[in-house]
N, C-alpha and C positions, 0 to 999 in steps of 0.2 A: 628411467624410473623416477618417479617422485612422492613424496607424503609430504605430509602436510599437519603441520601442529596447529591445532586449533583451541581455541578457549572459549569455555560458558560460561554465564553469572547466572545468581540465585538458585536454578532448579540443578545445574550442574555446572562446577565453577571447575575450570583449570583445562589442561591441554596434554593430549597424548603425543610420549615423547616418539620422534621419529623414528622408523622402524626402512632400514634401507633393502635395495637390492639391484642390479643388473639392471640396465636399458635388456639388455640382448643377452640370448645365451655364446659361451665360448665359440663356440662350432658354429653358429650363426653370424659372429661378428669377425670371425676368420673368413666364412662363406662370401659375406661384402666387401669385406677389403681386397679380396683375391679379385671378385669380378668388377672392383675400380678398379683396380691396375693394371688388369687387361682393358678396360674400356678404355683410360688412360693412353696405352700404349696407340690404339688406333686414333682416339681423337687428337692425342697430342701430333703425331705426325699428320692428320690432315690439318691441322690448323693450329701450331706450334703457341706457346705461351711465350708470355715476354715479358722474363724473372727479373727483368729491372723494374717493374711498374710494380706500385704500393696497390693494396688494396684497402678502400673506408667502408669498414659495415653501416648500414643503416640498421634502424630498427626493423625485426624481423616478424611484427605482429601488427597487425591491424584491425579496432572492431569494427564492426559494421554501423554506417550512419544510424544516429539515433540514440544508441545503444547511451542505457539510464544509468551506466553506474558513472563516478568520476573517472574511474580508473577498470580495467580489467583483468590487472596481471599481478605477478609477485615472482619474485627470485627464490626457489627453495634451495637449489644446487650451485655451485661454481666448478672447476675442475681442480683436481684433487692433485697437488703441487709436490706432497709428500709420497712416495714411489715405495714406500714400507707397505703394509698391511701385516696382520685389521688393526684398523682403531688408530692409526697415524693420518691426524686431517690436517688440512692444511690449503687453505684458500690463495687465491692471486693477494688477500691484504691480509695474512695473517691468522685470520678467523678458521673458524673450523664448518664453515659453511659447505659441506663436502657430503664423502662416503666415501668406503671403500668395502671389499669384501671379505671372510674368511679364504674364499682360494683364487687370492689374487689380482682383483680389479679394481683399480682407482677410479673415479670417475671420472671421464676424458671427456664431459662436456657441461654446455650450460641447460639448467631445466628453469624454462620459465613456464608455471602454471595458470590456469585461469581460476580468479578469483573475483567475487563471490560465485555462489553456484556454480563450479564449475561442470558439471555432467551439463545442467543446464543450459550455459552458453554452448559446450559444444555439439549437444542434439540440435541445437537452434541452427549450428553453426554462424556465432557471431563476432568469431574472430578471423579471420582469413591471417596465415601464414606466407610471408613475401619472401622474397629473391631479397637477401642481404646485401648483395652486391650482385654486377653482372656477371652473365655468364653462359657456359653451353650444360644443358642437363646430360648427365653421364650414366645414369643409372636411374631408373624409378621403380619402388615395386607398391604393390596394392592389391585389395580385393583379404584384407587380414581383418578379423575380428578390433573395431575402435571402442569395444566398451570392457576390457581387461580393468580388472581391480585387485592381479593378487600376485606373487610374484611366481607363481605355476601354472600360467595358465594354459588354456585346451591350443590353443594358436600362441605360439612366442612370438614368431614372425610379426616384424610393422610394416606399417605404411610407408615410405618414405619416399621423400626426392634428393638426388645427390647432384651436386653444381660446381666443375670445374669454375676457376674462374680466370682472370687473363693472364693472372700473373702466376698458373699452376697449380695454384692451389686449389683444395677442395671444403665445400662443407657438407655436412648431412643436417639435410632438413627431418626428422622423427617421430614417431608417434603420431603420425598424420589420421585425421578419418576418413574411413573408407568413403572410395568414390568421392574426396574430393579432392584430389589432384589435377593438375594443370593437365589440358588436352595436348599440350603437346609434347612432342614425341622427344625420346631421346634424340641427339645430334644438333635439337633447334637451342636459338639463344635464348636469353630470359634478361630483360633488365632490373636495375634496382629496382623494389617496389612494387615489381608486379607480384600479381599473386602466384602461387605455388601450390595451393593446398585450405586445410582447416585446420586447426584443432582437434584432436582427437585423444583416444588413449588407448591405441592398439598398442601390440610388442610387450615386453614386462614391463606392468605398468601398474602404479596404483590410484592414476586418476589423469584428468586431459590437461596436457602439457606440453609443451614445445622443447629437443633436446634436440640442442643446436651442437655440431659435432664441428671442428675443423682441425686441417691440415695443410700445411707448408709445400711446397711445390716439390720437397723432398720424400714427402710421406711420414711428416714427422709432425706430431701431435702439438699446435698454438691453443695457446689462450687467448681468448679474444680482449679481455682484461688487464691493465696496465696498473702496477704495485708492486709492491715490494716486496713480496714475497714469488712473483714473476720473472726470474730468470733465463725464462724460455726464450720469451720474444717479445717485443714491442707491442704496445696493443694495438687493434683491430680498429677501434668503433672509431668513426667518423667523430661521435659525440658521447663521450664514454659517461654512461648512468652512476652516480654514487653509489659509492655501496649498499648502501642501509639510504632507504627513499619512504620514507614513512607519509603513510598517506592514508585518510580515511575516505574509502572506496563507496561507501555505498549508506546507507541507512533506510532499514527494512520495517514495514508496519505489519506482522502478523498475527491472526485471530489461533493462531494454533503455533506453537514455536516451532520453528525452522528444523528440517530433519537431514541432517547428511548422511552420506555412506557411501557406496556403489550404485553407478546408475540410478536404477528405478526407488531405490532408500533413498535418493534423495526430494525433497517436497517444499516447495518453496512457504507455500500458505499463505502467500499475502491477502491484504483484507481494507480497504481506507474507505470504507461507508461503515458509520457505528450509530450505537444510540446511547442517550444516558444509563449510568449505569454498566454498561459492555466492560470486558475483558479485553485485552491484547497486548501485545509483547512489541515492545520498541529494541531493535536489534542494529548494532553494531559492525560493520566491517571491516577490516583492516588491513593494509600490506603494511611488514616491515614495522610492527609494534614495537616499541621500548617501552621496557619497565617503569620508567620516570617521565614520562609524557600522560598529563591526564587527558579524559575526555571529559566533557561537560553538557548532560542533557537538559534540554528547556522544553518545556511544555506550554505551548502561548493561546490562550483561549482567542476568542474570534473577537474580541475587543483589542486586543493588542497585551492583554495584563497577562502576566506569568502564572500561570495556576501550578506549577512546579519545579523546579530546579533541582541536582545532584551533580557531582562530579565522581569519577570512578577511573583508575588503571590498571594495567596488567597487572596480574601475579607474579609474573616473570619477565626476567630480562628483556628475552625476546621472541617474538614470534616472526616467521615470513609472512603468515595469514592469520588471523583472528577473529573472532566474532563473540561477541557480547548479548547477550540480552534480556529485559530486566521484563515481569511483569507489571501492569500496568492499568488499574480501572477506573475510568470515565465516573467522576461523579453522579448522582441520580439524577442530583438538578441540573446537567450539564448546557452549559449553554449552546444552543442551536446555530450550527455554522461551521465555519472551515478551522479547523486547531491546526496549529504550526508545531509540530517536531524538530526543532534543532539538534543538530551535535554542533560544538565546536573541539577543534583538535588540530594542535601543530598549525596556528594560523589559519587553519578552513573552518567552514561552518558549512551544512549540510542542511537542507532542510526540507523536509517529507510533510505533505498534506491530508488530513484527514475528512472525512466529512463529519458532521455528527448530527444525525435528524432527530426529531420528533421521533417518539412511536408510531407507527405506522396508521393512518386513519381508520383503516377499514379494522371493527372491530372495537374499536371506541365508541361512547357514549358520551352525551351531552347536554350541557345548561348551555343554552346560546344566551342568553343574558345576565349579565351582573347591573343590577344599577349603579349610576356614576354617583360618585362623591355629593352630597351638598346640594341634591338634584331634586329634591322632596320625597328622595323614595329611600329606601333601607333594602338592604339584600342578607338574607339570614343560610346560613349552608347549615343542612342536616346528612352526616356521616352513619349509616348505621350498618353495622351486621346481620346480618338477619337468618346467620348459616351458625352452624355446631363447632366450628372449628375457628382458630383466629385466622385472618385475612390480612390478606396487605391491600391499602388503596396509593392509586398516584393521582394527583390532578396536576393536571396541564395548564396553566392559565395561560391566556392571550389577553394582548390587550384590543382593543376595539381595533385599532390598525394593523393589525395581524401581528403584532411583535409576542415572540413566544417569552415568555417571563419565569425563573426558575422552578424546575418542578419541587408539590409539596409532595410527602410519603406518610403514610399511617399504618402503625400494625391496628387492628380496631380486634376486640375480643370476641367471642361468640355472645351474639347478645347486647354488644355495648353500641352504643347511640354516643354522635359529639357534634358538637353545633361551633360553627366557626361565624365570626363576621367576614363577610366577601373582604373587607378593607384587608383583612390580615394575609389575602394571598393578590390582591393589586394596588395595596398603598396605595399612594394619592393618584396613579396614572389614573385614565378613560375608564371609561364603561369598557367592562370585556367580557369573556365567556369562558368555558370550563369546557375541557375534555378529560373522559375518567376512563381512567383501565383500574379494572378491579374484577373479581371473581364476582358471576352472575346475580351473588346472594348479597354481592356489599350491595347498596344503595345511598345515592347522592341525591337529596333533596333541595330546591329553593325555595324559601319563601319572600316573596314580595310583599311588604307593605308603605303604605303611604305615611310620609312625616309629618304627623297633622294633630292637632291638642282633642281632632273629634276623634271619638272610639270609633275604631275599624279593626277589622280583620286583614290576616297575611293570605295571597294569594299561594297556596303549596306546589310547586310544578315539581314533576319528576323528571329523572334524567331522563332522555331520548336518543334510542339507534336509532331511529326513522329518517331516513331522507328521502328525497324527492325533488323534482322537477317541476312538479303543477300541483298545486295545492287550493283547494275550494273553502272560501269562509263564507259565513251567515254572519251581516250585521248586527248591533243591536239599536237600538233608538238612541241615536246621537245629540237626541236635546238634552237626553239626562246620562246616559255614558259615554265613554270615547273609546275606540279598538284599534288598539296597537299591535306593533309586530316589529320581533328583533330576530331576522335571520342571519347565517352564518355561508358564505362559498364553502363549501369543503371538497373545491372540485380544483383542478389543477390549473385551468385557466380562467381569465377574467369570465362573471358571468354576467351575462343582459338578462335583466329580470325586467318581466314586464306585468305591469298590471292593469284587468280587464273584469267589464260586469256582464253578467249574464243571468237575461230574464226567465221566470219559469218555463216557456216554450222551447228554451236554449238558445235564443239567439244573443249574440253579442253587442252590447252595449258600448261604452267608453273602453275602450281601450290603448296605450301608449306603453312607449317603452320608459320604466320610472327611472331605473338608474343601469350604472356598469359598476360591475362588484367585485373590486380585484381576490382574489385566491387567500383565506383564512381572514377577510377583512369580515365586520359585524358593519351591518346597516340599523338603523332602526325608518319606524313609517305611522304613523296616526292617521288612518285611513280619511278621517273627516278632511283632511287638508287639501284629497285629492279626489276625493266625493262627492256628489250629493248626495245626503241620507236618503236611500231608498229600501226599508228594511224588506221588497219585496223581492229584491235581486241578491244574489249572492256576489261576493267576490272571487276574484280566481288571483293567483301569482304563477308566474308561468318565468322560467329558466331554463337554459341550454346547459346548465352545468348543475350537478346534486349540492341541494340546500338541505339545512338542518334551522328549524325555525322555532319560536312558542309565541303565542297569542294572549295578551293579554287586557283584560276589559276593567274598567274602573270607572268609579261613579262619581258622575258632573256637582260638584258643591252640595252632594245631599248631606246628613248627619245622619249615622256616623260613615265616613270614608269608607269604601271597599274595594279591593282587586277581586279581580278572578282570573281564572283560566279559561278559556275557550277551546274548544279542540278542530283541528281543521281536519278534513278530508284529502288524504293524499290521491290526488288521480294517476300520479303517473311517479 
């Protein structure tokens, strides 16, 4: 049998105190001792023991390569030293790390359970159960319900493998999961190390656990444990584990906080792709917590700088198992990239990756251009609401080389209009561009004008969802204007944009491929530099990957200065 004290923070803090019961019912655990010691009696006389030789346990569990946590296991039980009952505990060092019953059972073995998740690792099956020592197998039973959670349940009966070993003695391997037992047969040998089994939580059980049983070549109940409060026998283990082994086992990112219970109640929820702004729950695991050992969270943005720090510990003295978890949200302007989750604790540090993207493209809207600083142009942003209700806007800035730059946020009122200078969301960097998430009714305006002492007008562009591939312009007369173009990749891989003329009959003129356009990077292009003026052909831009572009036309040294807009034809 095993429970397990566990602890929450913020949304539910503290740990339910253990509630014990039985590995086995009486009459069950009379039923196996009686058919060892008939099996006993025939295997010992085919192949005698030899009670001078020691036995050294090994470690009785093993996870499976790979396997993400540090640690897998915790000690909830030891065997119960004090032969009173109830309520007289008494471990191999003292402690009261035990049980015992109202009508008369001590605990007579060790339970080591699986921690974190345990249903989960053992449906996974990602512990395998070994041969502590060698031996002949004397007993095995199987084919019992391994997902028991309560101390009545419909199947009492376990799993188990029983292992003479050279020197007479026995152990009982426990709680096994069904169907995963060793194929071989009673009578064959077993060495250290090999496997024997899974994980499970068949027999009376409140969760998957290993309940390592043994006995003296007398039939008389050891500890495998060496203390001072062990007057039995001498210890067992090869390499005898500390009492108390504190260790922080795991460190969880969940979009939903972690769910325990029986079985199928339990939910892991993990989540490490977020966006700015997002929720999520940084969670803690523990074997073997003390009350006076803090832990210490670090939150490290994708620059290396600390966007958070705390330290926190138990409530309580001690736990065998723990888990903590705090919530957690992601700034708006979060910056774009990998965040580092630290624990440290008791000398470890731990550390969990997230991702943290952009808002998703598809669905965004866009100014591909901001003019660069000091460049002879200005760039004017108009905010307005234009819906009954207030709104929230986000813009996105980039900078021309695709670096994402902290997002800005605005409630805007129904009806209210705000005009920003481009500088006040890219400071002194490049020329960049704007992606806006906002409800259909907000709108993002640019205006373009020239920095010039002659009277001109602002070119107005609206935001654009239009993207495309091939895209058709009409020149203008490039003795007295010039037609520019600032597009955007918003496609996942590099794009080759080429551009090409075509005459009114449709055939193709000059064509070449202009540039390679890595993923969120801005180009800019002044058609005259790669033209000859022919205001009789159109332009084409042609790309393997979806562009988001605006056009813009300005007038050669007349007075007073003008932009415009131009509008292209999407073909494709």
């Amino acid at each position: 049998m095993w429970a397990l004290g566990v602890a929450y923070i913020f949304f539910q803090q503290g740990g339910g105190a253990p509630v014990w019961g039985p590995c086995l019912r009486p009459e069950e655990r009379q039923n196996i001792q009686s058919q060892i010691r008939a099996a006993l009696v025939y295997w010992n006389a085919k192949n005698p023991p030899n009670r001078k030789r020691s036995v050294n346990l090994e470690w009785p569990l093993r996870p499976v390569p790979g396997l993400a946590y540090a640690d897998y296991y915790g000690i909830s039980n030891f065997v119960d030293h004090d032969q009173r009952y109830p309520d007289h505990l008494l471990d191999y060092q003292g402690g009261q790390r035990t049980y015992d019953t109202a009508d008369g059972y001590n605990h007579a073995g060790t339970d080591i359970f699986l921690w974190p998740f345990p249903w989960m690792s053992a449906d996974s099956g990602w512990v395998e159960v070994l041969a502590a020592a060698p031996g002949i197998i004397v007993l095995k039973s199987d084919g019992h319900d391994d997902h028991n959670c309560d101390f009545d349940p419909p199947d009492p009966q376990w799993n188990a493998v029983y292992i003479r070993h050279d020197d007479g003695s026995v152990a009982w391997y426990g709680h096994l999961k069904k169907g995963s037992l060793t194929a071989k047969a009673v009578g064959a040998h077993v060495s250290a190390g090999e496997p024997i089994g899974r994980v499970g939580s068949s027999g009376i059980s409140t969760g998957p656990h290993l309940h390592l049983e043994l006995y003296d070549a007398n039939g008389k109940l050891n500890d495998p444990f060496s203390g001072p409060q062990n007057t039995w026998n001498a210890g067992w283990w090869a390499q005898q584990l500390p009492y108390t082994q504190p260790k922080l086992l795991y460190v969880g990112i969940h979009d939903i906080a972690p769910e325990f219970g029986c079985a199928n109640e339990e939910v892991y929820h993990e989540k490490l792709v977020y966006q700015g702004g997002d929720g999520f729950y940084i969670a803690n695991y523990f074997r073997d917590q003390l009350g006076d050992e803090p832990a210490q969270i670090t939150v490290i943005q994708p620059d290396g700088s600390t966007y958070k720090s705390w330290q926190y510990a138990s409530d309580k003295p001690f736990y065998p198992g723990s888990y903590w978890y705090f919530s957690f949200t992601l700034p708006r302007q979060a910056m774009a990239g990998t965040w580092q989750i630290q624990t440290q604790f008791s000398g470890q540090s731990l550390i969990r990756k997230i991702q943290v993207d952009r808002p998703a493209l598809a669905g965004l809207r866009w100014i591909p251009h901001l003019t660069r600083p000091n460049a002879g142009f200005q760039t004017h942003l108009i905010a307005s609401n234009e819906g009954d209700v207030a709104a929230t806007l986000q813009i996105l800035p980039y900078t021309a080389d695709g670096v994402a730059l902290p997002i800005r946020e605005w409630t805007l009122q129904a009806g209210q209009f705000e005009t920003l200078e481009a500088s006040e969301l890219l400071g002194s960097s490049l020329a960049g561009y704007l992606a806006i998430q906002a409800e259909p009714f907000v709108h993002v305006t640019a205006a373009y004008r020239v920095e010039s002492d002659r009277i001109g007008g602002s070119a107005h562009v609206l935001e654009t969802q239009q993207s495309g591939k091939r895209f058709a312009v009409y020149p203008g007369e490039w003795d007295t204007v010039f037609d520019g173009v600032a597009l955007v990749n918003i496609g996942d891989e590099p794009a080759h944009i080429q551009f090409q003329t075509r005459n009114p009959q449709g055939g193709v003129g000059a064509a070449f491929l202009w540039k390679t356009v890595d993923p969120m990077v801005k180009q800019l292009a002044v058609f005259s530099d790669w033209f000859v003026a022919d205001p009789s052909q159109r332009l084409e831009i042609i790309s393997d990957q979806p562009l988001v572009l605006v056009l813009l036309r300005g007038s050669l040294g007349s007075d007073p200065a003008y932009l415009y807009q131009t509008q292209p034809i999407i073909l494709e």
